[in-house]
N, C-alpha and C positions, 0 to 999 in steps of 0.2 A: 225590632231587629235583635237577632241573638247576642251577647256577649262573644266575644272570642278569646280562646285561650290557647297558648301555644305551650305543647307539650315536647320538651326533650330529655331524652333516655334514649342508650346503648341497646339498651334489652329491649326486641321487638313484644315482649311477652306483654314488657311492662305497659311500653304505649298503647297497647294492643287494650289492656283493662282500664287504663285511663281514659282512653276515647268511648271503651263501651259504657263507663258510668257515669262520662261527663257530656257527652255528644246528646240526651236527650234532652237537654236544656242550652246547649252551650252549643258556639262553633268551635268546631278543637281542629288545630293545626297540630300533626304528632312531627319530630324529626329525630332522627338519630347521631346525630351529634353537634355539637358547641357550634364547627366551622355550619354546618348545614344550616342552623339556629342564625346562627350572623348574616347567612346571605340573606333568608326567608325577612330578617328584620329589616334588611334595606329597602322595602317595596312596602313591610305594612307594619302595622303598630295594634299585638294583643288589649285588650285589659288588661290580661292576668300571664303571669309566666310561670308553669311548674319545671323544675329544671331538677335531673338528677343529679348528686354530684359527683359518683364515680366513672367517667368517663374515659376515651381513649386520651389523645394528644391533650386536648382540651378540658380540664374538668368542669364541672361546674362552680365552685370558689373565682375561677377566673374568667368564667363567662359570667357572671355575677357581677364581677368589677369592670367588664367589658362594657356590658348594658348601665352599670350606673353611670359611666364615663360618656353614654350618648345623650346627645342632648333630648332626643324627645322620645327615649325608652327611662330617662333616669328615673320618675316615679310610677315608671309599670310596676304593680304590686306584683313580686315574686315568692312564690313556696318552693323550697330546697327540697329532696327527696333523700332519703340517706339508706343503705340497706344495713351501716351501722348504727349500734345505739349509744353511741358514744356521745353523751352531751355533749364533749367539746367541737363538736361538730357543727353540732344547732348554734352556741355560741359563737360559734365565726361564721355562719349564715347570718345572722342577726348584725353583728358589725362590721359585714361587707354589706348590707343592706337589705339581706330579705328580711319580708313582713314573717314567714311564717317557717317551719321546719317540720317533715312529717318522716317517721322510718319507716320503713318498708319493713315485711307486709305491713300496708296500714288499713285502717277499718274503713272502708267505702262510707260508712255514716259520716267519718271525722273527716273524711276528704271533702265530704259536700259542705259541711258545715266550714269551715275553712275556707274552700273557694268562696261559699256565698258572704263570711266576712269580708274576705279580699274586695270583691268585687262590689256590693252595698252596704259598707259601713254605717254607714246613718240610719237608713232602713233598718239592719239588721237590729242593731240594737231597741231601735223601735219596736221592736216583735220579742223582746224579751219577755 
């Protein structure tokens, strides 16, 4: 059975590239915003969460703290998406709890590599 990973972003461009470079190995749920993200979590539980964080009402910094706040999303491993490169960005993704932080554009190589740590950590590093 595939992994599943739930994608949200505003930008239909963006999920639009994350489902085509991640959907051939992955099951990818895309949504477009935090509130759409929350309901979709009440019925199923990803692997993996890529979440962008400039959003409408909702950013992602506070859907971040939303999901660590539940009880059975709190260790879904999470990647931030930033379209800034503003370090201090990635550093308050990291100590609201995501595992990972990627800017946009990023490189389809690093995004896979990335997901595949998120998702098998012990393998992965097995294959170094």
């Amino acid at each position: 059975m595939k992994k599943k990973i739930l994608v949200i972003d505003d930008e239909l461009t963006m999920t639009t590239l994350l489902e085509f470079f991640l959907s051939k190995k992955y099951d990818v749920m895309a949504v477009n915003s935090a509130e759409e993200a929350e309901v979709w979590l009440e019925k199923n539980l990803p692997d993996l969460i890529i979440s962008d964080i400039q959003m409408g009402e909702v950013d992602g910094f506070e859907l971040l703290q939303r999901i660590r706040l539940r009880g059975y999303t709190k260790h879904t491993p999470i990647i931030m998406l930033s379209g800034r490169s503003e370090s201090k960005e990635g550093v308050k993704s990291y100590k609201l709890g995501a595992q990972d932080y990627l800017t946009k554009p990023f490189n389809p190589e690093e995004l896979e590599e990335v997901v595949k740590k998120n998702l098998y950590p012990i393998h992965y590093t097995n294959n170094w």
